[in-house]
Backbone as JSON, one array per atom type, in Angstrom:
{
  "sequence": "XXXXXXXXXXXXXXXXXXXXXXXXXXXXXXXXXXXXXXXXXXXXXXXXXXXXXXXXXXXXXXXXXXXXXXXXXXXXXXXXXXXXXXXXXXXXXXXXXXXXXXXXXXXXXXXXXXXXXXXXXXXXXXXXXXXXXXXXXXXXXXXXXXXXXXXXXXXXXXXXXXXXXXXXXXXXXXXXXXXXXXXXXXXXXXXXXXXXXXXXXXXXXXXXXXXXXXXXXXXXXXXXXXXXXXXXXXXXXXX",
  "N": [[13.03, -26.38, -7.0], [10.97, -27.82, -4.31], [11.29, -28.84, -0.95], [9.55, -29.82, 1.12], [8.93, -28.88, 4.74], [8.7, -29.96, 7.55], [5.35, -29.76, 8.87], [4.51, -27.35, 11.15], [3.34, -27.96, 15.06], [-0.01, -28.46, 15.59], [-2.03, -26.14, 15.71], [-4.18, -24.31, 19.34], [-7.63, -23.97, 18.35], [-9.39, -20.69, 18.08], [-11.54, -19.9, 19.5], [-12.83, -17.97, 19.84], [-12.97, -16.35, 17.62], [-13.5, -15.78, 14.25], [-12.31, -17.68, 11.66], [-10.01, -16.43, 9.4], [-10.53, -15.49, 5.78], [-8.29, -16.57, 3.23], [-7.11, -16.35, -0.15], [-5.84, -18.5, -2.16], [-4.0, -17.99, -5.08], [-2.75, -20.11, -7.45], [-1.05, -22.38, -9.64], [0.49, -24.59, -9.86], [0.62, -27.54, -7.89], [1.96, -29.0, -5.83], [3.09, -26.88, -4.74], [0.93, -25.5, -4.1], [-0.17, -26.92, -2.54], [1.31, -26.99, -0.34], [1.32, -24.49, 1.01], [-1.14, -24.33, 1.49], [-1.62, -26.14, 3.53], [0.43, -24.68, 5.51], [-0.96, -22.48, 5.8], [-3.56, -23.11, 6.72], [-2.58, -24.76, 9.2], [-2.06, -22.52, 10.88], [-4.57, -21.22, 11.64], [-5.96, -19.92, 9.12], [-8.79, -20.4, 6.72], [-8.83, -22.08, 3.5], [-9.05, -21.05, 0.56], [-8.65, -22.25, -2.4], [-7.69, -21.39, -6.0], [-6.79, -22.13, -9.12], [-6.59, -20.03, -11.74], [-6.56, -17.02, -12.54], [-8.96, -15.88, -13.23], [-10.74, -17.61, -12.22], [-10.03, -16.47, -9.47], [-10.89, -13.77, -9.84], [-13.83, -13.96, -9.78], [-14.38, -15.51, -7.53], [-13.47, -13.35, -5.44], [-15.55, -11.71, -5.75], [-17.32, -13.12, -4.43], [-17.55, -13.36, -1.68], [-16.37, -12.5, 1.0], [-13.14, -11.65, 1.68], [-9.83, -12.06, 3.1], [-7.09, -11.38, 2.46], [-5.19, -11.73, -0.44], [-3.41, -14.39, -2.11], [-0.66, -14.47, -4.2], [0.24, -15.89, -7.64], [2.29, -15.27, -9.78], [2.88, -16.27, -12.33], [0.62, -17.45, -14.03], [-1.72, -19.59, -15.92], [-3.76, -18.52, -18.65], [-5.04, -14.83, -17.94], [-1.91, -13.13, -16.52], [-0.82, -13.44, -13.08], [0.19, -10.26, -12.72], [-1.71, -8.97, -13.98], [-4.07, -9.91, -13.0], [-3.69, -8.61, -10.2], [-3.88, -5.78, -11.2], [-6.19, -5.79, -11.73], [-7.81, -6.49, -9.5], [-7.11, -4.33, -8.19], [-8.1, -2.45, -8.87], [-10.88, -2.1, -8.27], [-10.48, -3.29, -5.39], [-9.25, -2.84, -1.91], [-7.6, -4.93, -1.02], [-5.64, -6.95, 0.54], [-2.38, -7.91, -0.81], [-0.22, -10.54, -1.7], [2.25, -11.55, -3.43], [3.48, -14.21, -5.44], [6.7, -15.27, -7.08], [8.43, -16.81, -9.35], [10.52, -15.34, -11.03], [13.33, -13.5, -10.29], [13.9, -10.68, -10.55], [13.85, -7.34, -10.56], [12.31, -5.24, -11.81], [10.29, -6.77, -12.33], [9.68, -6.86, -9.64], [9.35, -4.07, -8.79], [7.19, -3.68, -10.69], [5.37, -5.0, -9.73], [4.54, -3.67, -7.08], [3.7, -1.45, -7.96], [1.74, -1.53, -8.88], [-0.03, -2.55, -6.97], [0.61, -4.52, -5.14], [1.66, -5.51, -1.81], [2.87, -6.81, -0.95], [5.95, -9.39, -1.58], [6.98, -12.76, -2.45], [9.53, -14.57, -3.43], [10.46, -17.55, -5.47], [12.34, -20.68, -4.5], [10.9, -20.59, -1.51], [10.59, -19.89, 2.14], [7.95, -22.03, 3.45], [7.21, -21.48, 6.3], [8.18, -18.68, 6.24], [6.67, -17.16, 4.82], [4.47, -17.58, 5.61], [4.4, -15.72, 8.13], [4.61, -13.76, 6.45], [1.89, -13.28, 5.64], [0.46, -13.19, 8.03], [2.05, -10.33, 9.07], [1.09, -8.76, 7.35], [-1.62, -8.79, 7.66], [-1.77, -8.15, 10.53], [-0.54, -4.94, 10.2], [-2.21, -3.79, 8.99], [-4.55, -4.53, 10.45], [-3.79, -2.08, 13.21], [-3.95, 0.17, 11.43], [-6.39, 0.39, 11.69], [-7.26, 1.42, 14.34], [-6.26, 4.13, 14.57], [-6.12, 7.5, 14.2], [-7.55, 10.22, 11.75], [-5.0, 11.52, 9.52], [-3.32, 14.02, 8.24], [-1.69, 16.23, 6.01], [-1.08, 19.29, 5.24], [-2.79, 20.09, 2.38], [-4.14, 17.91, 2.39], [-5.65, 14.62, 3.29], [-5.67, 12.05, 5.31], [-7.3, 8.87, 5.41], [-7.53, 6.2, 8.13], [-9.22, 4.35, 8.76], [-10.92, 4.28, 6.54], [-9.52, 3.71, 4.59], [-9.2, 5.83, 2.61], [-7.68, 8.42, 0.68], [-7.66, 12.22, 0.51], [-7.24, 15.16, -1.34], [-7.43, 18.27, -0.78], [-10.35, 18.06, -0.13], [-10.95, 16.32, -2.55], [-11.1, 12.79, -3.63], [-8.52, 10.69, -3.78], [-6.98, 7.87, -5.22], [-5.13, 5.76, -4.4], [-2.34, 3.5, -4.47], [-2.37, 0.45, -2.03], [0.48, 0.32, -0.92], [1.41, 3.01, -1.93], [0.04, 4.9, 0.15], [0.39, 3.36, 2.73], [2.83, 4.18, 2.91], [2.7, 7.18, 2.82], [1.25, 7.36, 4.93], [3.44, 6.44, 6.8], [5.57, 8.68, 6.86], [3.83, 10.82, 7.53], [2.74, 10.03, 10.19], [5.97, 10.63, 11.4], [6.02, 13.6, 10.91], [8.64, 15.73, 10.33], [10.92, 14.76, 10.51], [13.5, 12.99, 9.2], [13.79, 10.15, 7.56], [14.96, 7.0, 6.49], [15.42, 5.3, 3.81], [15.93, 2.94, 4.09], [14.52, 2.38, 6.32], [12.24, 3.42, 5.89], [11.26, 0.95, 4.01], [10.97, -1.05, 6.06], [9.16, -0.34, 7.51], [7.1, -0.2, 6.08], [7.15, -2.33, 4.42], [7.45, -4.21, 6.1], [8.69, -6.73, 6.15], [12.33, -7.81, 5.68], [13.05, -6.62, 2.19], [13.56, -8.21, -0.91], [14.75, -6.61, -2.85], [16.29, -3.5, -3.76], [15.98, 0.1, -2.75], [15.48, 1.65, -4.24], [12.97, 0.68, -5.02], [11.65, 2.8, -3.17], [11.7, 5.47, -3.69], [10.28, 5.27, -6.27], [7.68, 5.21, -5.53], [7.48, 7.31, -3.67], [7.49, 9.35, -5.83], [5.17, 8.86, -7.02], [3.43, 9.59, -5.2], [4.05, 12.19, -5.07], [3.34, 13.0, -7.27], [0.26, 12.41, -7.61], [-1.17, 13.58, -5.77], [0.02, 16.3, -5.52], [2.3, 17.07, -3.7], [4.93, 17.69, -3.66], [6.46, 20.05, -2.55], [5.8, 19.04, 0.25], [6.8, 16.6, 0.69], [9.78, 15.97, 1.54], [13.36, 16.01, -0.22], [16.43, 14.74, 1.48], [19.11, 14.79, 0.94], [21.13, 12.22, 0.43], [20.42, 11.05, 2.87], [17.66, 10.65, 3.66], [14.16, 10.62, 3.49], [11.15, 13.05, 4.64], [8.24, 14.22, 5.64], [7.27, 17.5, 5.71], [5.45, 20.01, 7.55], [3.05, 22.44, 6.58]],
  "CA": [[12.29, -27.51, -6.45], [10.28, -27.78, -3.29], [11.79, -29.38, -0.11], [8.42, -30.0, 2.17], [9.6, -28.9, 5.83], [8.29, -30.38, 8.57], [5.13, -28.8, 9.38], [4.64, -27.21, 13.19], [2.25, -29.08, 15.53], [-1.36, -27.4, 14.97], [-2.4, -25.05, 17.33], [-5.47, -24.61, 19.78], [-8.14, -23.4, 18.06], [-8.96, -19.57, 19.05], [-12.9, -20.2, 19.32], [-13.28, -16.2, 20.04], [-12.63, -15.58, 16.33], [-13.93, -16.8, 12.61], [-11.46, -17.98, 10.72], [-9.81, -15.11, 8.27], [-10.43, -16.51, 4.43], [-7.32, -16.17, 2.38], [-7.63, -16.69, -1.27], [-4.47, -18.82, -2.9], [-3.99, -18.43, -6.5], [-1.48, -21.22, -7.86], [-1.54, -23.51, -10.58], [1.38, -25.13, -9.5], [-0.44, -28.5, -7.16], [2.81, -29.27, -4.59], [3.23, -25.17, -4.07], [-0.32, -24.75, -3.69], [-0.88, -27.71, -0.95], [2.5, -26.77, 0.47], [1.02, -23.01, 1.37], [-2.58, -24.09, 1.67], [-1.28, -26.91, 5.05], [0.58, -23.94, 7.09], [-2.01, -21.25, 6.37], [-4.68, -24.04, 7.76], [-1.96, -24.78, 10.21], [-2.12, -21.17, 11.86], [-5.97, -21.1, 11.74], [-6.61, -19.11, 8.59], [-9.5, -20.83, 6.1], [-7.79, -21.08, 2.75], [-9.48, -21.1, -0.87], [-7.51, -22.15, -3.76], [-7.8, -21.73, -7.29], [-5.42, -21.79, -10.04], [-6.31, -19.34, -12.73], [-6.95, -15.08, -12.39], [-10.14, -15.69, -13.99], [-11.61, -18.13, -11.0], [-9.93, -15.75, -8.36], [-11.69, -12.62, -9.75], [-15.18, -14.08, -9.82], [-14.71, -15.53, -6.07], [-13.54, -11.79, -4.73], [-17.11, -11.1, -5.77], [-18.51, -13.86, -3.97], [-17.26, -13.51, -0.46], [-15.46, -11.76, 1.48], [-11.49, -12.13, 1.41], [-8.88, -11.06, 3.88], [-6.27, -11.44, 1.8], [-4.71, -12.86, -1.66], [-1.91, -14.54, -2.03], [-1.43, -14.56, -5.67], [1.02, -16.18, -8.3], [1.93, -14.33, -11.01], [2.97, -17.22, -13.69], [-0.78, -18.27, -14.26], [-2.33, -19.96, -16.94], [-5.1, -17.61, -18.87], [-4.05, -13.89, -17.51], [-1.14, -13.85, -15.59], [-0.75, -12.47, -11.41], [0.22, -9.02, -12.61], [-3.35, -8.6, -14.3], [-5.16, -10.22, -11.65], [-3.37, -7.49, -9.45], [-4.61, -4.34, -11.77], [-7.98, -5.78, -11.88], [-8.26, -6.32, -8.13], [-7.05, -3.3, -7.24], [-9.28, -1.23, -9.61], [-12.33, -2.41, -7.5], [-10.94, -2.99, -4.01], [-7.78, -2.61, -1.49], [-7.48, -6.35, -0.21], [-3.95, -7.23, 1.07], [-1.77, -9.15, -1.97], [1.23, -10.9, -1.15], [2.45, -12.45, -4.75], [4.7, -15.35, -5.47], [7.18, -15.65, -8.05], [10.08, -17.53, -9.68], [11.85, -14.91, -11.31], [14.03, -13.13, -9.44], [14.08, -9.34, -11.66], [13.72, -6.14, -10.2], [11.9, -4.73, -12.8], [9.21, -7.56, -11.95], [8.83, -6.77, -8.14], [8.52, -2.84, -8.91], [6.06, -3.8, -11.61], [3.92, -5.5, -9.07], [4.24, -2.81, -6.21], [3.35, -0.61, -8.71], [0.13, -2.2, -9.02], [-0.57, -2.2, -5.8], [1.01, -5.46, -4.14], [1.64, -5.1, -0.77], [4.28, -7.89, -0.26], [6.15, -10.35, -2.64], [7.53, -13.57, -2.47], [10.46, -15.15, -4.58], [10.05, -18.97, -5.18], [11.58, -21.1, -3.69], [10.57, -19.92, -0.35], [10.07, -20.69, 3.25], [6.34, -21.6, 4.21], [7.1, -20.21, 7.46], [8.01, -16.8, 6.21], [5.17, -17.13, 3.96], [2.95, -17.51, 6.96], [5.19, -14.95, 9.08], [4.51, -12.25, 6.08], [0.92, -12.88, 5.78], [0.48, -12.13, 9.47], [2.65, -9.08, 9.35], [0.11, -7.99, 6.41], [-2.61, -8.41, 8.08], [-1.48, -6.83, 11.32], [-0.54, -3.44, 10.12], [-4.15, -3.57, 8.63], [-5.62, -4.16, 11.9], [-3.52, -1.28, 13.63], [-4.26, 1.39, 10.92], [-8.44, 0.58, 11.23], [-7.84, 2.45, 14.94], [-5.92, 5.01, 14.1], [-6.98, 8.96, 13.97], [-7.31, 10.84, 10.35], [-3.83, 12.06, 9.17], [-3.28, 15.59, 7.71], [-0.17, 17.15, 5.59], [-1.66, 20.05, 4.17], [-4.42, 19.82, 2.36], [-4.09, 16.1, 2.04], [-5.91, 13.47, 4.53], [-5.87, 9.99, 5.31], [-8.71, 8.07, 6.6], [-7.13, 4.85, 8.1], [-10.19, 3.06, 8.86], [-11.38, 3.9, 5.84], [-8.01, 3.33, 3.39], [-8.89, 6.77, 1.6], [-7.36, 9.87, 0.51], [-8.37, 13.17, -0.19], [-6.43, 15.81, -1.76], [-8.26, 19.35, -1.32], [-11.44, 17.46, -0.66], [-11.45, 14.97, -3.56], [-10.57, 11.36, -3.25], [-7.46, 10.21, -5.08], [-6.71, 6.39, -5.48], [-3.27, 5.26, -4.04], [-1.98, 1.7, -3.86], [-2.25, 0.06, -0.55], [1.5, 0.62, -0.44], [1.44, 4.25, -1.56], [-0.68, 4.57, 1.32], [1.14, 3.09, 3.95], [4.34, 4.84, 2.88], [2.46, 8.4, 2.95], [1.06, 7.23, 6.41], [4.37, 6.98, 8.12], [5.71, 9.71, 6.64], [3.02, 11.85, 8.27], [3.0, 9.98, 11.19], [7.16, 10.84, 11.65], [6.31, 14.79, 10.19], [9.73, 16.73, 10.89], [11.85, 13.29, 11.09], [13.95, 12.47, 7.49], [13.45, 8.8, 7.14], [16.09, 6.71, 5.49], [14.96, 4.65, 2.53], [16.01, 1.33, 4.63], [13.8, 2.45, 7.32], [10.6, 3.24, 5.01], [11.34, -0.1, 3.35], [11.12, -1.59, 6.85], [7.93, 0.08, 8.15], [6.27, 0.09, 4.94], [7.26, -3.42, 3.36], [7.22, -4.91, 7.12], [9.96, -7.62, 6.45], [13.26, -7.85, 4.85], [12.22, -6.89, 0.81], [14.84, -8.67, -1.96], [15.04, -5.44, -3.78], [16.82, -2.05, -3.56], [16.04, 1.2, -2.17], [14.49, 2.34, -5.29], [11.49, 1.12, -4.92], [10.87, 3.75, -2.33], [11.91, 6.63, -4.83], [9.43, 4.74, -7.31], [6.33, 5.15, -4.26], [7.48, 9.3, -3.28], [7.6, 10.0, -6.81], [3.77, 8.63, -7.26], [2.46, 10.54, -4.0], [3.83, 13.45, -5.25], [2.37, 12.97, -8.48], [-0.94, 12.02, -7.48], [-1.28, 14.35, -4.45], [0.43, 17.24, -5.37], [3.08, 16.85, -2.43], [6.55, 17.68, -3.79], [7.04, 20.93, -1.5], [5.78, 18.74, 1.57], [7.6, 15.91, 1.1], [11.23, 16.96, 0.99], [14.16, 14.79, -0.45], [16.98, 15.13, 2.14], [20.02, 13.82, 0.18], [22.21, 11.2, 1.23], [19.63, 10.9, 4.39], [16.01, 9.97, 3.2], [12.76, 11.79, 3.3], [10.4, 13.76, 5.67], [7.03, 15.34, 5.66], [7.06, 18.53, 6.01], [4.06, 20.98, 7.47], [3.08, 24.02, 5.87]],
  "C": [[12.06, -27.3, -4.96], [10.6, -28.48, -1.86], [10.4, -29.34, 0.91], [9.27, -29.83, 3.89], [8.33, -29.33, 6.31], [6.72, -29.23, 9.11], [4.67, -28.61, 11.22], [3.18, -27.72, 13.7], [0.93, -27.72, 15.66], [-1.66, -26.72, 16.61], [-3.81, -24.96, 18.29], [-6.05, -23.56, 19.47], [-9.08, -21.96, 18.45], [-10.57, -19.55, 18.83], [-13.64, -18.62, 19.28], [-13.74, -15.8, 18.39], [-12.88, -16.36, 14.96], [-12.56, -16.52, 12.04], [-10.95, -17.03, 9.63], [-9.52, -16.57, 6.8], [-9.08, -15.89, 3.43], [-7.36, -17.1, 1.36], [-6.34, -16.95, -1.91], [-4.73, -18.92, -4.29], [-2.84, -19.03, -7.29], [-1.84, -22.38, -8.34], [-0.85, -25.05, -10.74], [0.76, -26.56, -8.16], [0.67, -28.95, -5.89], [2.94, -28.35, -4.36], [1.85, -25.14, -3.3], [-0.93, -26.21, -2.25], [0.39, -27.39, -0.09], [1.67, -25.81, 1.39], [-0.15, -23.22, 2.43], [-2.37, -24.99, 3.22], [-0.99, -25.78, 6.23], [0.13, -22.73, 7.11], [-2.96, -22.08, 7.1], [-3.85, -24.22, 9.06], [-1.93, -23.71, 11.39], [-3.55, -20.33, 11.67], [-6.46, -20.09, 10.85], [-7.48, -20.63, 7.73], [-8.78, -20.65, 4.41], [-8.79, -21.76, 1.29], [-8.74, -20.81, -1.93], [-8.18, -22.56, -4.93], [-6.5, -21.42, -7.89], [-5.23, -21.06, -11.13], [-7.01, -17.77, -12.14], [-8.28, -15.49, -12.43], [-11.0, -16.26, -12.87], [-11.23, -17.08, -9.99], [-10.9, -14.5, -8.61], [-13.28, -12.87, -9.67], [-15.65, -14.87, -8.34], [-14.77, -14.56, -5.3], [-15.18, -11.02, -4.94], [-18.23, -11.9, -5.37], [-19.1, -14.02, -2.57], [-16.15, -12.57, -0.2], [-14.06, -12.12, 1.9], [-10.94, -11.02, 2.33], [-7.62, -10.27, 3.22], [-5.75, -12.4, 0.48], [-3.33, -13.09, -1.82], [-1.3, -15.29, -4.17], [-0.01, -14.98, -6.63], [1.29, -15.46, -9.52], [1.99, -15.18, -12.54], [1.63, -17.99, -14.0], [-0.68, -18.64, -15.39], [-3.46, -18.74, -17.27], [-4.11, -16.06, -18.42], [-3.09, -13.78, -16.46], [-1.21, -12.86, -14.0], [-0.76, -10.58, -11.6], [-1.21, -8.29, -13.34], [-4.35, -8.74, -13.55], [-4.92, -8.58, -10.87], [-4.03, -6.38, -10.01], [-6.06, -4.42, -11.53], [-8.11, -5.62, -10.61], [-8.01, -5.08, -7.78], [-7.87, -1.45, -7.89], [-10.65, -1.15, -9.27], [-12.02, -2.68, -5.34], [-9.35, -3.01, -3.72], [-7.43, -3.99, -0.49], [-6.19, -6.21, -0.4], [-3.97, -8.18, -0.19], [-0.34, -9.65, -1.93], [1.47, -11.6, -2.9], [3.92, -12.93, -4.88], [5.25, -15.3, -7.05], [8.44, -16.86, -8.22], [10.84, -16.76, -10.42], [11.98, -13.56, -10.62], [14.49, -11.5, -10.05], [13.27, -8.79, -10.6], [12.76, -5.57, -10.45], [10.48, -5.44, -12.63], [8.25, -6.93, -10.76], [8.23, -5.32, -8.16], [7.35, -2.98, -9.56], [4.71, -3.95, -11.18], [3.81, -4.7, -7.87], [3.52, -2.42, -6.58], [1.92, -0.7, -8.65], [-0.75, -2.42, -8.12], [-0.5, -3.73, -4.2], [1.36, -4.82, -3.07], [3.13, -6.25, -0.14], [4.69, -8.97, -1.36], [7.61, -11.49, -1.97], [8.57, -14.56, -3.04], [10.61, -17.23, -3.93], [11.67, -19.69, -5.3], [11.32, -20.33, -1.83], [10.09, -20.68, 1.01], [8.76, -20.46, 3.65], [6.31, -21.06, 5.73], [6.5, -18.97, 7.62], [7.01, -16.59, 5.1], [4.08, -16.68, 4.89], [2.9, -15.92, 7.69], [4.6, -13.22, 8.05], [3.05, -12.02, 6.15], [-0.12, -12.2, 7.02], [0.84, -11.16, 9.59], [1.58, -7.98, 8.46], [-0.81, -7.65, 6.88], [-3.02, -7.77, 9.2], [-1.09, -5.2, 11.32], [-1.9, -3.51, 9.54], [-5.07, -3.14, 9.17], [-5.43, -2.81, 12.66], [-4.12, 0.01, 12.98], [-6.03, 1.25, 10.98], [-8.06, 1.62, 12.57], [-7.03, 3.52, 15.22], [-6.14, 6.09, 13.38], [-6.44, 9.27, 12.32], [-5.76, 11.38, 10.58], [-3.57, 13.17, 8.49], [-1.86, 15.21, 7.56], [-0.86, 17.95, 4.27], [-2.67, 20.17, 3.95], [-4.95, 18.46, 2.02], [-4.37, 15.34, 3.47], [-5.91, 12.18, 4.05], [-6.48, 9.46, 5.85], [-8.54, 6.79, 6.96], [-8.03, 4.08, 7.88], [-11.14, 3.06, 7.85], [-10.66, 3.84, 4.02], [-8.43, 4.8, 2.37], [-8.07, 7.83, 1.53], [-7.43, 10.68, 0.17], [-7.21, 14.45, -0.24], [-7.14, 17.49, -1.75], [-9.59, 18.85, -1.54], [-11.99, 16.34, -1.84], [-10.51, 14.16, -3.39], [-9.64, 11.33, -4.37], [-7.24, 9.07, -4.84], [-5.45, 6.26, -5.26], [-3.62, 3.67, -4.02], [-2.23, 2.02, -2.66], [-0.22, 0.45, 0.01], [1.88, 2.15, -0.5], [0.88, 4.71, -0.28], [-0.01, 4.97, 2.78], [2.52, 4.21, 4.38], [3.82, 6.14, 3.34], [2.23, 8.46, 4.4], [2.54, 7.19, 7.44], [5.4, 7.82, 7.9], [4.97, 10.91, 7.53], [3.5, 11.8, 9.96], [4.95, 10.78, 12.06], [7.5, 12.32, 11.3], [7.46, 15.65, 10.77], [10.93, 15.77, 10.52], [12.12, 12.97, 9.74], [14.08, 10.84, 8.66], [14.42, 8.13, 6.08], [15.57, 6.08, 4.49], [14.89, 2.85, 3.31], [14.86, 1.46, 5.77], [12.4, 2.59, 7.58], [10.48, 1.82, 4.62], [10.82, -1.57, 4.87], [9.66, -1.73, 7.4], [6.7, -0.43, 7.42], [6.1, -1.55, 4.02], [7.02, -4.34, 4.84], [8.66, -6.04, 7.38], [11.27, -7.48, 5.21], [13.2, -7.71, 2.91], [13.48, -6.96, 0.46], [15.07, -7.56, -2.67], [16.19, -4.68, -3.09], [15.6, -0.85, -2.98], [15.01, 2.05, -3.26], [13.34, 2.28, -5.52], [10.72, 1.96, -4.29], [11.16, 5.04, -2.95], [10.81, 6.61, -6.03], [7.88, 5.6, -6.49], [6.5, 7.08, -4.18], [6.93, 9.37, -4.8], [5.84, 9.73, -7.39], [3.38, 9.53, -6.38], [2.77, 11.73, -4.38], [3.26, 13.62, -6.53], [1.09, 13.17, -8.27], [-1.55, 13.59, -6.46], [-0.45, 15.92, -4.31], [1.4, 17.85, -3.83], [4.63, 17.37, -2.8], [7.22, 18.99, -3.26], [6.7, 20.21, 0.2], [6.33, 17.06, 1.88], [8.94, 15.86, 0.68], [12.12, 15.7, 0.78], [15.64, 15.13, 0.32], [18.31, 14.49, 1.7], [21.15, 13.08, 0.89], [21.86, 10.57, 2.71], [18.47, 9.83, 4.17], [15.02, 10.92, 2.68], [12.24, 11.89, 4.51], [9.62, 14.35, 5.31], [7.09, 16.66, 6.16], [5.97, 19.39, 6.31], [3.96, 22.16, 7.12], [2.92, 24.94, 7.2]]
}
């Protein structure tokens, strides 16, 4: 159950800048005005629906910063929304749940979430993550191509090419490969990827970042350049 905090006194509006649209999907009607007050509260624009099926036919109507997405829907549930969205574009997805499984949150990395929420939760750090989302976003648009090998990364334009052809990563594979590169020589602990890469405190284990290597080297043919340094972390290695 839902405890309404207090929300913080509204802020002065930043006239420089249009409003970023973030797209709430929650079927739930005290969650979803809870969320939808202190994203308006910290000057984002916020569009809510409550089933997959309305969210995927707005992402094609307008342009979206970010989704913040439930996974217990009515009709298909959050973790379908997620496959579908991310089989057409790489929008930031923060997704809310109520159960509290492991097996869940990898499920929805997997898929290409970018941040997850366990219900109940503080609208604060709700607010606090969607900012953190959308700031590493902004940083990696001006940020130079990335090399390891024969593998690039085009920040500002979220791709990757493997030997010249594009390969499809999550937004979190991604990130993870990006500061990997960025740190090439430097083992990396698992708490310290989880940090960079997830941005704030994630309820899981360690394994989800064993889950993420083990895709990049799949995908990308990487498993001599990114080395597993045991009992340490990982590190990019250059040929």
């Amino acid at each position: 159950m839902f405890t309404p905090v207090p929300a913080p006194a509204s802020r002065r509006p930043d006239t420089q800048r249009l409003p970023r649209t973030v797209l709430l999907i929650e079927d739930d009607t005290s969650i979803g005005t809870l969320v939808c007050t202190y994203l308006e509260r910290d000057g984002f624009e916020v569009v809510w629906l409550k089933t997959g099926e309305e969210a995927l036919l707005e992402l094609a109507r307008q342009k979206i910063e970010l989704l913040v997405l439930d996974i217990g829907l009515p009709g298909i549930d959050g973790f379908e929304v997620c496959r579908r969205v991310r089989a057409r574009s790489q929008v930031p997805i923060l997704m809310l749940t109520a159960r509290d499984e492991e097996l869940d949150r990898i499920n929805g990395f997997e898929l290409g979430a970018d941040d997850y929420v366990l219900k109940p939760f503080s609208p604060r750090e709700l607010v606090a993550r969607v900012q953190a989302i959308l700031r590493r976003g902004r940083q990696a648009e001006y940020e130079d191509v990335l090399q390891l090998g024969d593998v690039e990364l085009r920040r500002s334009e979220r791709t990757a090419l493997a030997g010249g052809r594009e390969v499809e990563l999550t937004s979190k594979e991604f990130d993870l490969l990006a500061a990997l590169i960025e740190h090439s020589g430097h083992v990396l602990s698992r708490e310290r990827l989880l940090d960079e890469v997830w941005g704030l405190t994630y309820p899981g284990d360690t394994r989800t970042v064993d889950v993420h290597i083990a895709q990049l080297r799949r995908k990308l043919g990487l498993r001599d350049l990114i080395s597993t340094v045991r009992g340490a972390g990982y590190k990019a290695v250059r040929p």
